[in-house]
ZALUM-68795 format. One record per residue: x, y, z of N, C-alpha, C in turn; residue in one letter. Coordinates in steps of 0.05 Angstrom, whole numbers, plus 5000, padded with zeros to 4 digits. Example, Ala and Ser with C-alpha at 12.3 -4.5 7.8 and 13.67 -1.06 7.14 Angstrom:
  nc1  nc2  nc3 cac1 cac2 cac3  cc1  cc2  cc3 rest
 5264 4886 5156 5246 4910 5156 5264 4934 5156    A
 5257 4955 5142 5273 4979 5143 5258 5001 5157    S
***
This chain:
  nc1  nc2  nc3 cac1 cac2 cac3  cc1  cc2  cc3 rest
 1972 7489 4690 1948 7485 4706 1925 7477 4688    X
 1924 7498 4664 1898 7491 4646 1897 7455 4630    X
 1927 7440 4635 1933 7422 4620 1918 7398 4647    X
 1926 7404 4672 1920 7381 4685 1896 7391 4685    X
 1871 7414 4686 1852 7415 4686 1831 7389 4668    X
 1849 7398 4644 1834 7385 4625 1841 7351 4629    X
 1855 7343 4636 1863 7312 4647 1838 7306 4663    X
 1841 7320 4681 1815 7322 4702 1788 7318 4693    X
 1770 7330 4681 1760 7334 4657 1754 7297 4649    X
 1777 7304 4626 1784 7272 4613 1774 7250 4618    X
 1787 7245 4646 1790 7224 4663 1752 7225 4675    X
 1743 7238 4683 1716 7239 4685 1700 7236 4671    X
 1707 7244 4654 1690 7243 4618 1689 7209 4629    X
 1711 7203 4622 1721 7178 4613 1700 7153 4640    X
 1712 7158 4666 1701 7145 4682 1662 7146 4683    X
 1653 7169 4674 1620 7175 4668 1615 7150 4645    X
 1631 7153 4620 1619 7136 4604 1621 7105 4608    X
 1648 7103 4626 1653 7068 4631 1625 7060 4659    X
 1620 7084 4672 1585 7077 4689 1564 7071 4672    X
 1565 7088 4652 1541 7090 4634 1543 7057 4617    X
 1569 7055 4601 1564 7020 4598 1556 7011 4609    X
 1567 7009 4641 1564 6980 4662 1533 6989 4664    X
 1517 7007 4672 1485 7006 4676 1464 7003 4648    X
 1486 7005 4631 1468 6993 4601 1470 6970 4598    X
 1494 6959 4608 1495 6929 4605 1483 6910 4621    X
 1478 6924 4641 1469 6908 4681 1436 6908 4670    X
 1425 6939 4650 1401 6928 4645 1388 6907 4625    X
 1413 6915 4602 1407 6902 4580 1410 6864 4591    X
 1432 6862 4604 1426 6832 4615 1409 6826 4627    X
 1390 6840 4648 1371 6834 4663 1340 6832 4646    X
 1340 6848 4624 1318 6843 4601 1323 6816 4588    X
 1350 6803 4583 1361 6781 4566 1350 6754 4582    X
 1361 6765 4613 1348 6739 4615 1328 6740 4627    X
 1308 6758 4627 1267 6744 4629 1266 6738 4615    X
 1273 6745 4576 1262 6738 4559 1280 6710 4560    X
 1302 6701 4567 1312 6672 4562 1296 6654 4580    X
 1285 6665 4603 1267 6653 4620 1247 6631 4600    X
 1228 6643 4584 1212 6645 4568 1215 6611 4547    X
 1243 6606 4546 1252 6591 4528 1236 6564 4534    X
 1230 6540 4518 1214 6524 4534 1245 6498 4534    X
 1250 6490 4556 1276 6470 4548 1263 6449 4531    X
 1286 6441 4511 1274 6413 4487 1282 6389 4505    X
 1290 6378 4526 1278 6357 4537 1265 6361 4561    X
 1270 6345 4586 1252 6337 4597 1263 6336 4632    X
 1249 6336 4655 1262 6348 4676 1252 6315 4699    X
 1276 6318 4714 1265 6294 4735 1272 6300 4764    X
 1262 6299 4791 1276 6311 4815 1298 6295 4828    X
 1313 6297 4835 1341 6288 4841 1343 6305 4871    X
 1342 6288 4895 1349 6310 4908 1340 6330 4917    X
 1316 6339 4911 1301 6358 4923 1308 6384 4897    X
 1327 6382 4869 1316 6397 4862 1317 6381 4829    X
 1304 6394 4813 1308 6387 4786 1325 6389 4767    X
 1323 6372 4750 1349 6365 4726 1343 6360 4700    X
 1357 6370 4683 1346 6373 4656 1356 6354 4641    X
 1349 6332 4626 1354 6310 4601 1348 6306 4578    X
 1354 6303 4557 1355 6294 4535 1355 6265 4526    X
 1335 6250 4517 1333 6225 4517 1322 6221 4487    X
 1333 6210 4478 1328 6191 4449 1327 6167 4437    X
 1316 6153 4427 1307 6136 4414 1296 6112 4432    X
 1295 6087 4430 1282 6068 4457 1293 6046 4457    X
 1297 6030 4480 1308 6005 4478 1337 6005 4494    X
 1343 5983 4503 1374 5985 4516 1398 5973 4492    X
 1420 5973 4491 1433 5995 4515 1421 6024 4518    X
 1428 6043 4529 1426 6064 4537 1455 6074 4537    X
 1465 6101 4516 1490 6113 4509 1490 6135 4530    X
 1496 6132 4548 1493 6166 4569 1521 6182 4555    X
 1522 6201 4556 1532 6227 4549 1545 6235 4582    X
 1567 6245 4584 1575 6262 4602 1603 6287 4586    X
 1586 6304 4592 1603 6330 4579 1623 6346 4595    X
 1649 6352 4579 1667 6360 4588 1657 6385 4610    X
 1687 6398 4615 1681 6419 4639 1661 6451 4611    X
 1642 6449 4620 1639 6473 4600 1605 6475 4592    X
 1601 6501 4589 1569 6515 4597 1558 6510 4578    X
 1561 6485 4562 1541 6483 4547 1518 6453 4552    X
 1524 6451 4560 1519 6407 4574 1508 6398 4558    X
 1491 6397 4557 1471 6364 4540 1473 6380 4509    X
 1471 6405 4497 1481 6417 4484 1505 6408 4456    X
 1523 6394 4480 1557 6392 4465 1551 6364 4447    X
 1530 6345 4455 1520 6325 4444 1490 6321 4433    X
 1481 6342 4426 1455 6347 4415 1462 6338 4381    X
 1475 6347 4363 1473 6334 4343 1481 6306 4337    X
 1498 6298 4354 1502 6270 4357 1481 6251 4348    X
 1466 6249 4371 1446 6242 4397 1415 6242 4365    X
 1416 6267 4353 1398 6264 4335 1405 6252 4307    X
 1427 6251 4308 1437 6229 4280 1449 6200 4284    X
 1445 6189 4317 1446 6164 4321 1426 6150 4314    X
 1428 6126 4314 1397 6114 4308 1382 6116 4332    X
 1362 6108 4325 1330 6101 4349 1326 6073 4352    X
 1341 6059 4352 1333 6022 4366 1349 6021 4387    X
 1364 6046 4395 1370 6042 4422 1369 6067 4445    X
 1371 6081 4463 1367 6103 4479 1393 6111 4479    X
 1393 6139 4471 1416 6155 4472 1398 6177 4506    X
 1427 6187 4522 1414 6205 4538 1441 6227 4550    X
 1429 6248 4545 1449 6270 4552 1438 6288 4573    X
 1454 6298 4598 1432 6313 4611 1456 6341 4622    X
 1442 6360 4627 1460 6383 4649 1469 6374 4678    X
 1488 6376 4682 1500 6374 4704 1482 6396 4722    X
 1486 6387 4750 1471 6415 4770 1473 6442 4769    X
 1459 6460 4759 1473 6485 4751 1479 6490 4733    X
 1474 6478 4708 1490 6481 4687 1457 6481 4668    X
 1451 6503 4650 1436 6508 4633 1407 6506 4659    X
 1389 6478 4640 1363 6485 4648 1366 6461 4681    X
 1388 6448 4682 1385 6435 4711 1386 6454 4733    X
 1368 6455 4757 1367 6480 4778 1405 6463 4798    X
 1412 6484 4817 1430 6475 4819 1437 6455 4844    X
 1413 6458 4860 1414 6435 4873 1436 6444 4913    X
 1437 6432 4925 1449 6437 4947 1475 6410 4956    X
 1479 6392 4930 1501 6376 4935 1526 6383 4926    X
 1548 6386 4939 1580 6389 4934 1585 6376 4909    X
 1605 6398 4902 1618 6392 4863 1641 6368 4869    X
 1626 6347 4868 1642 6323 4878 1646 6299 4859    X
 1669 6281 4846 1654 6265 4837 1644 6239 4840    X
 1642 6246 4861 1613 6219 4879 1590 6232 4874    X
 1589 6247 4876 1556 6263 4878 1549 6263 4851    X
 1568 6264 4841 1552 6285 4806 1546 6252 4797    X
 1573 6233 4804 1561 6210 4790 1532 6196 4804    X
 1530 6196 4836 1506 6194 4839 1483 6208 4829    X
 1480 6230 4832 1465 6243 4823 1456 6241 4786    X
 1470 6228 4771 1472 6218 4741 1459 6196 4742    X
 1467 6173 4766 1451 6152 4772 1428 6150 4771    X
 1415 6166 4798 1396 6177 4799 1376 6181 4783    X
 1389 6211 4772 1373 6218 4739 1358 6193 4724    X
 1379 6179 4715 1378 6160 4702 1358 6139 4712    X
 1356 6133 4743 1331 6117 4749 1309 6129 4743    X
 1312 6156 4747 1277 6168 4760 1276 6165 4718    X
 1290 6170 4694 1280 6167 4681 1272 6144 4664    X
 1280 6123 4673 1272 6093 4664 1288 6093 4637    X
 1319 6096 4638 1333 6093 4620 1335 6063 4616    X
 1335 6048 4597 1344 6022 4600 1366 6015 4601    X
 1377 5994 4620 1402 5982 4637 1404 5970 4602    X
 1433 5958 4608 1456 5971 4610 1462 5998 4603    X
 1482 6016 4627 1495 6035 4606 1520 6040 4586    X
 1523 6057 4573 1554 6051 4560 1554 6085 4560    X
 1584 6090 4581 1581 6123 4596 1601 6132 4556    X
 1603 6149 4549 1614 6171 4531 1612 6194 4546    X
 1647 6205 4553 1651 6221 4567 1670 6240 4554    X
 1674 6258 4554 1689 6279 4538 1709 6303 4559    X
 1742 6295 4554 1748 6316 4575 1744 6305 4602    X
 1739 6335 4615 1734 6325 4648 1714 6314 4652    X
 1696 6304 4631 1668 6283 4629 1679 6258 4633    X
 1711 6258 4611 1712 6229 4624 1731 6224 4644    X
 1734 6233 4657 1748 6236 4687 1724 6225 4701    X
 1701 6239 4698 1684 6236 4724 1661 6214 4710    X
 1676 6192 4698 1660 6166 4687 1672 6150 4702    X
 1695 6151 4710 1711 6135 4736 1696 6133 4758    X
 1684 6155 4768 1673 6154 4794 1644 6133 4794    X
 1636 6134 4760 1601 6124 4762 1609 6094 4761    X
 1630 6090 4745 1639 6053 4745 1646 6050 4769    X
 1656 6063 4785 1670 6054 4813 1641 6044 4826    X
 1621 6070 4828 1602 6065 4844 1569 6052 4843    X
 1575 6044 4816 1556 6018 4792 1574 6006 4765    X
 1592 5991 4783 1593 5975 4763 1575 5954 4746    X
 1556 5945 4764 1532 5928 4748 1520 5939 4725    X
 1522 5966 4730 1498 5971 4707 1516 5992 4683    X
 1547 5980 4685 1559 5988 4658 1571 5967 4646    X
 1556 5972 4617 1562 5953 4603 1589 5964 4573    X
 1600 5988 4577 1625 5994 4566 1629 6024 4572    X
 1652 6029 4556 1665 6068 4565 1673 6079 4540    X
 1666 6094 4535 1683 6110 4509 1688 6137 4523    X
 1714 6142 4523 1729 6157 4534 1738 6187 4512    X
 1730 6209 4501 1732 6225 4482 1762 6243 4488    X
 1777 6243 4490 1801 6254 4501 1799 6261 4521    X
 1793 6241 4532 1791 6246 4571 1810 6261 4580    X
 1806 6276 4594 1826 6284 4609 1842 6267 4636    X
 1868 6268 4636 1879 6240 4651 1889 6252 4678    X
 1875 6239 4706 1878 6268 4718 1899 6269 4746    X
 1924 6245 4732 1951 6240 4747 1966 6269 4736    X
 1956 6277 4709 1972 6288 4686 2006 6304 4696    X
 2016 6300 4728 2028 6315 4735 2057 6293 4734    X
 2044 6265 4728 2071 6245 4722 2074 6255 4694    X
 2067 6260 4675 2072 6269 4648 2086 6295 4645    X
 2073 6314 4661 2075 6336 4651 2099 6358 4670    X
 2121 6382 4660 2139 6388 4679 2125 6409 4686    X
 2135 6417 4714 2109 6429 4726 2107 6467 4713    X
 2125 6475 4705 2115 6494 4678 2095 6487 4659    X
 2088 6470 4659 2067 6461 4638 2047 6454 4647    X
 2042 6430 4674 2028 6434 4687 2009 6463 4705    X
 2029 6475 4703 2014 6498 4715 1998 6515 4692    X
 2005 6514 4681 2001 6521 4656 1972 6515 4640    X
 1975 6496 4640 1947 6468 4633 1924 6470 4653    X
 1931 6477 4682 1912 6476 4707 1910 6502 4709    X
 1918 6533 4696 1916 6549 4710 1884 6558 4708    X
 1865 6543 4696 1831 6548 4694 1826 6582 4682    X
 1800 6583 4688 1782 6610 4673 1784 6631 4697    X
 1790 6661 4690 1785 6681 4711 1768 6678 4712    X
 1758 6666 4743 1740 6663 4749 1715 6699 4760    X
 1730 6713 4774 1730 6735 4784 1717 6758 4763    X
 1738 6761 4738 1725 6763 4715 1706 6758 4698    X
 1699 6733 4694 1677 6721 4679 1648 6729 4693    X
 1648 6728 4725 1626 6733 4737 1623 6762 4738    X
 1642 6781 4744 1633 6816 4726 1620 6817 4705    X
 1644 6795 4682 1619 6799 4653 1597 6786 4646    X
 1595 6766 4668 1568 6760 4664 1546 6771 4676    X
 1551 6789 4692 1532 6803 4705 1529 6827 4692    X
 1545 6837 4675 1534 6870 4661 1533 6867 4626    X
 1529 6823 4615 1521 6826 4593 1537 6822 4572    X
 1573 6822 4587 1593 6822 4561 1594 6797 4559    X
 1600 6769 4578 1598 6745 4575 1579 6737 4553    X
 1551 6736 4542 1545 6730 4519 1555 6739 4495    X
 1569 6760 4488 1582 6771 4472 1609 6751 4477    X
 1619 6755 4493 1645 6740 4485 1649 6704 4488    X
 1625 6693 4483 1619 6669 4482 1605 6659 4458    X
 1596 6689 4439 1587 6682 4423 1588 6663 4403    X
 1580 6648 4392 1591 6621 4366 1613 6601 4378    X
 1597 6588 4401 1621 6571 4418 1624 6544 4403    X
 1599 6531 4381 1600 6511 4364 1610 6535 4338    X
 1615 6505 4322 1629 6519 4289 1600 6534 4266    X
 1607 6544 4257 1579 6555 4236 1579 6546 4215    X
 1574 6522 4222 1555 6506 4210 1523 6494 4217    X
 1506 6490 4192 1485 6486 4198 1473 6464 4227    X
 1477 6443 4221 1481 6432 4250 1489 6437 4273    X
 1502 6466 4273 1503 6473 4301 1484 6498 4303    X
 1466 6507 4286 1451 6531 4290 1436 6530 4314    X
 1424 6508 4316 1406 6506 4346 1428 6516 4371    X
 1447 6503 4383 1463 6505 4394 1475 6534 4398    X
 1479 6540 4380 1496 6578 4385 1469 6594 4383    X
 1453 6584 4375 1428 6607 4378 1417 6604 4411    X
 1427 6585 4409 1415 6584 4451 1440 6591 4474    X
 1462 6581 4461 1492 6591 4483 1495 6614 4490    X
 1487 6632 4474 1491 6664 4494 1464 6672 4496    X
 1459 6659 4496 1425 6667 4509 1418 6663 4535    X
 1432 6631 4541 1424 6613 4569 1457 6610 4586    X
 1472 6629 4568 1500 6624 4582 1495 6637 4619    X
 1490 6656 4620 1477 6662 4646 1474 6638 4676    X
 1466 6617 4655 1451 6593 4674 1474 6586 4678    X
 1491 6571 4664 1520 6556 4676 1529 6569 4679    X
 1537 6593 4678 1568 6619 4691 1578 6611 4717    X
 1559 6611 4742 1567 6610 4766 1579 6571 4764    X
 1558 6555 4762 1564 6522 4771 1590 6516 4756    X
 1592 6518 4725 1616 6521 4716 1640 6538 4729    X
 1640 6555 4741 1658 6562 4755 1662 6540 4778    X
 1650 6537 4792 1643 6529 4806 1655 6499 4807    X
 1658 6489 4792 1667 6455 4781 1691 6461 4777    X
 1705 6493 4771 1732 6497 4762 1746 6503 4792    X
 1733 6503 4810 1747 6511 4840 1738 6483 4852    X
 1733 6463 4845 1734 6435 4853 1752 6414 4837    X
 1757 6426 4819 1772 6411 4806 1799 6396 4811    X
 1814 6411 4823 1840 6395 4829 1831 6370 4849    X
 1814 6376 4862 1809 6355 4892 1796 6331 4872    X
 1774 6341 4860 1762 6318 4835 1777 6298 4816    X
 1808 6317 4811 1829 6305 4791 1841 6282 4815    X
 1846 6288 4843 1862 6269 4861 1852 6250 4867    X
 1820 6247 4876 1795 6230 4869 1796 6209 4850    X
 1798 6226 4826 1795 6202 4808 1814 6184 4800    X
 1846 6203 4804 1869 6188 4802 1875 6154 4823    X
 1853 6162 4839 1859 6132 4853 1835 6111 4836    X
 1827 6114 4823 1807 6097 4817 1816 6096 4786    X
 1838 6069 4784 1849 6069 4761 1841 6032 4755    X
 1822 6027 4749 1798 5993 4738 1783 5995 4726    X
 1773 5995 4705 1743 5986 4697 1740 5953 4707    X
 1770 5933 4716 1768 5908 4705 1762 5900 4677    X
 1739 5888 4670 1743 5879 4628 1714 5888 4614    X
 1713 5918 4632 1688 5929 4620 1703 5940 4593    X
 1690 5931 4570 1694 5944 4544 1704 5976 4543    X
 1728 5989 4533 1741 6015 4531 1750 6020 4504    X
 1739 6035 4499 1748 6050 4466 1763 6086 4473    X
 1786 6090 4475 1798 6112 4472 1798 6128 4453    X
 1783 6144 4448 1793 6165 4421 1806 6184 4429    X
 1827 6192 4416 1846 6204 4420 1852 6225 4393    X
 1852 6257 4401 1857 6271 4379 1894 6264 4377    X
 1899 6262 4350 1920 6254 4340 1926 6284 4329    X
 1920 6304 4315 1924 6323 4301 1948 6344 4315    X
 1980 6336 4302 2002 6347 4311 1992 6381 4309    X
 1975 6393 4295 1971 6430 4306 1947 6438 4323    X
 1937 6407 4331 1922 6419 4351 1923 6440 4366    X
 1959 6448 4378 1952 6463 4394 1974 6490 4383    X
 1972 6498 4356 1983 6515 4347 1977 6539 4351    X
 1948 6547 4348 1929 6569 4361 1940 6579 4394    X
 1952 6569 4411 1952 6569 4436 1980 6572 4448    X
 1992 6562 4440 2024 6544 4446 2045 6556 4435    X
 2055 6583 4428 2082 6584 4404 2099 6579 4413    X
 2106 6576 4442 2137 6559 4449 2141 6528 4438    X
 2162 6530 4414 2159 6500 4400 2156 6478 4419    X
 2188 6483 4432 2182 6457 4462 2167 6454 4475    X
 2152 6478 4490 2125 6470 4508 2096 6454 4481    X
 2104 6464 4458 2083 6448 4444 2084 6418 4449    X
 2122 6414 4444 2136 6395 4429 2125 6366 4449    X
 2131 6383 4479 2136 6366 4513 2099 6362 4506    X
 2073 6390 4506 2052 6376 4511 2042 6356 4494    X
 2046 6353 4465 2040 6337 4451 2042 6304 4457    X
 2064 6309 4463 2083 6274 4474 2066 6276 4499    X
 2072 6287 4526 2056 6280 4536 2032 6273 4537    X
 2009 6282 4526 1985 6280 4521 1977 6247 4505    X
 1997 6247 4485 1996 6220 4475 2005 6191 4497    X
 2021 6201 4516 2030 6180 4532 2002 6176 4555    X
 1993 6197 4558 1968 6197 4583 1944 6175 4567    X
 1942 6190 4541 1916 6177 4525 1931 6141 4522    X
 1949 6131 4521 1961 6109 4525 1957 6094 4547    X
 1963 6114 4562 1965 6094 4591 1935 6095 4605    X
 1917 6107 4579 1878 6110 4596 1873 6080 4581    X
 1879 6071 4570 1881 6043 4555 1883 6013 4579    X
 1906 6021 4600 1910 6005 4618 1879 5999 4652    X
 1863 6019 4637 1839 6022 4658 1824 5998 4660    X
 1817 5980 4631 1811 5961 4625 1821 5944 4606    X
 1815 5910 4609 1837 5894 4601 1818 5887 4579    X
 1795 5905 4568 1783 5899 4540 1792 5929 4535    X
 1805 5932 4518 1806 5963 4515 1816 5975 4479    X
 1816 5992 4472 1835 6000 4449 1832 6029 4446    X
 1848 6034 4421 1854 6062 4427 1847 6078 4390    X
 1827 6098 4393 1826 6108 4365 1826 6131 4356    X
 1854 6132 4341 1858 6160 4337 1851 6178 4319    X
 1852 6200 4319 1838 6214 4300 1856 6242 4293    X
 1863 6232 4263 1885 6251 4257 1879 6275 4248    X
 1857 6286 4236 1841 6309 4234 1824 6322 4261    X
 1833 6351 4278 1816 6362 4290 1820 6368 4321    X
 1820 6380 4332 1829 6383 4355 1816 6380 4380    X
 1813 6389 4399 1805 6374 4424 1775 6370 4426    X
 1760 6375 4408 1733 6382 4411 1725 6364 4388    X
 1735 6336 4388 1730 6319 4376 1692 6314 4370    X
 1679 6313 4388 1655 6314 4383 1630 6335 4364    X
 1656 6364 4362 1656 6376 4347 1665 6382 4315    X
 1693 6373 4316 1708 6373 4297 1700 6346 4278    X
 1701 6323 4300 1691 6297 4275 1676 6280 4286    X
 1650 6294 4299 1630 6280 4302 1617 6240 4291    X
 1633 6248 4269 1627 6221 4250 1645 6197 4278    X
 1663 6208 4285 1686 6186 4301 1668 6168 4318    X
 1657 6185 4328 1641 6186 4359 1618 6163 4356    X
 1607 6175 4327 1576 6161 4328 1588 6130 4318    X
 1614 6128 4298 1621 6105 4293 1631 6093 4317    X
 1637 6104 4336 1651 6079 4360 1631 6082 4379    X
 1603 6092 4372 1582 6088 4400 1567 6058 4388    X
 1564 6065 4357 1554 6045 4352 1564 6015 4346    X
 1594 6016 4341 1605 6000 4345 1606 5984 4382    X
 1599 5998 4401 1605 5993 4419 1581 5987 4433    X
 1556 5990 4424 1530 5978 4419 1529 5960 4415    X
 1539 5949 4391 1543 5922 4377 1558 5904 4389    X
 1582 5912 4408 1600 5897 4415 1582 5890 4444    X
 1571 5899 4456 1557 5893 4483 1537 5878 4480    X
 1521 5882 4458 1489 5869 4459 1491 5847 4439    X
 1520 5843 4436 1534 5815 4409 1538 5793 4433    X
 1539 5801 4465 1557 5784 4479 1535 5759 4490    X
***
C-alpha cells in the first residue's frame, strides 16, 4: 500500500511540475512576443488586399530579381544575404508570403493563384521595374509556375533552386512518397509554439556564420509570426502540388536549374541505403525533366551542399542571377 502511495505522490509531483513549465512557458512567450512586437521590420510594407505585406527591395533599375522562398518561417529572410551582396544597377526583391513574419495574414486562400497574384500585386503597388526574373527555391519554385502562367508578359526568365517537382509521385514508390509528403506535426508545433518551446527548438535555423547573424538573431524571436500560415501552406499543399502539375510551359522564357548534386545530401536523414539509393536517382530524374518546362533552358549542378543551396553555396545563386541578368537585358 505504502509503495502505490508513494507512486501516487510521484505521479503528482510529476504532473504539478509539467503545469508549472507549461504556465512558465505560456508566460515567458507572451512577454517574448510584446517585446518582438517592438522590432522595427528592415523593409518596407504595401496593401494588397485589404491587408499588408512586408518586402525587401534592393538596388534600382530593371530587371527586377524577385525571390520566392521555399515552404518555411523564415521568408524574405532565406535571401537576405544574397540580395545584399548582389549588385545595385539592378532591383533585387524578396518579400513574406501572407502570414509569414512581418506580412499580416490577409483573408485569401493558401492557393497558388492567389499567392502568385497577390506577389503580382505586391510588386505593382511597389514600382518594381518590369521585367521580372522569378528565383524560386523548393516549394518557391513550384509556385513560380502559377505567376508565369498568370503573367507571362512581365517574365523575362526563371531560376529554379531545387524546386520541388510536384508530379514527384511518377518518380517516386509510394513508400517514399509518403514518406517525402508526410509534412510537420502540425498539432504539435502549435502546442510549442504557444508555451515558448518552438523558439528553442528552431533555434540557429541558418549556419553560424557571420553572415547569417542577422537572420538567427531574428528567427526565434519572430518565429511566432509564421507558426500558424506556415502550417497552414502545409495543409494546402498537396492540392497546390496537383495545381501546379498541370502547368508544365514557360514556352522559351529563359530557365536555369540548379540542382544539388551532393550524393550525402541526404545521409543525416535516410539510413535505409535503398530508400537513399531510389531518392537520390529520383530526385535527379525530376530536376531533369524541370529542364523540359522551357525550350531555353539548362541545368546547374552543384556538387558541394545540400538542399538549402542558397544556404550552403550562396556563391551558385548570385552567379546564375547575374548571369541571367545579362542574358535578358543582352537580348
Amino acid at each position: 500500500m505504502k509503495i502505490i502511495k508513494w507512486i501516487k505522490r510521484l505521479v503528482m509531483a510529476l504532473f504539478l511540475i509539467v503545469v508549472l513549465l507549461l504556465i512558465a512557458g505560456f508566460i515567458f512567450e507572451k512577454i517574448a512576443r510584446a517585446k518582438a512586437e517592438k522590432i522595427q521590420p528592415d523593409g518596407q510594407f504595401a496593401e494588397v488586399e485589404n491587408h499588408n505585406m512586408h518586402y525587401l527591395e534592393e538596388g534600382k533599375g530593371g530587371p527586377t530579381v524577385v525571390f520566392e522562398t521555399a515552404f518555411d518561417p523564415a521568408g524574405h529572410l532565406q535571401w537576405y544575404h544574397i540580395q545584399k551582396d548582389l549588385p545595385k544597377d539592378y532591383t533585387t526583391f524578396s518579400y513574406d508570403r501572407s502570414g509569414i513574419l512581418w506580412s499580416e495574414r490577409g483573408t485569401n486562400p493558401k492557393t497558388g493563384d492567389k499567392i502568385a497574384e497577390e506577389l503580382h500585386t505586391l510588386l505593382e503597388k511597389s514600382k518594381a521595374p518590369k521585367p521580372y526574373i522569378l528565383v524560386g527555391h523548393s516549394f518557391g519554385g513550384m509556385l513560380t509556375r502559377f505567376f508565369v502562367k498568370k503573367y507571362p508578359q512581365d517574365v523575362a526568365g526563371v531560376i529554379l533552386v531545387d524546386s520541388q517537382y510536384p508530379a514527384d509521385e511518377k518518380y517516386l514508390s509510394p513508400e517514399l512518397h509518403k514518406m517525402v509528403n508526410q509534412g510537420l506535426p502540425g498539432g504539435f508545433l502549435k502546442f510549442a509554439n504557444t508555451f515558448g518551446a518552438a523558439r528553442l527548438m528552431f533555434k540557429n535555423m541558418f549556419p553560424l556564420e557571420k553572415q547569417y547573424k542577422y537572420q538567427n538573431s531574428l528567427m526565434p524571436v519572430l518565429l511566432y509570426k509564421s507558426a500558424d500560415a506556415t502550417l497552414e501552406e502545409q495543409d494546402h499543399m498537396k492540392s497546390i502540388k496537383a495545381e501546379a502539375s498541370s502547368i508544365n510551359s514557360f514556352g522559351s522564357i529563359p530557365l536555369y536549374i540548379i540542382t544539388a548534386g551532393d550524393k550525402k545530401r541526404y545521409d543525416s536523414f535516410i539510413t535505409d541505403k535503398k530508400i537513399k539509393a531510389e531518392m537520390l536517382d529520383a530526385w535527379d530524374k525530376m530536376q531533369k525533366d524541370l529542364l523540359n518546362l522551357s525550350t531555353d533552358s539548362k541545368q546547374i549542378i552543384v556538387p558541394v551542399g545540400g538542399h538549402y543551396i542558397n544556404q550552403d553555396q550562396p556563391k551558385v545563386i548570385e552567379e546564375a542571377v547575374n548571369a541571367m541578368v545579362k542574358k535578358v537585358t543582352d537580348k
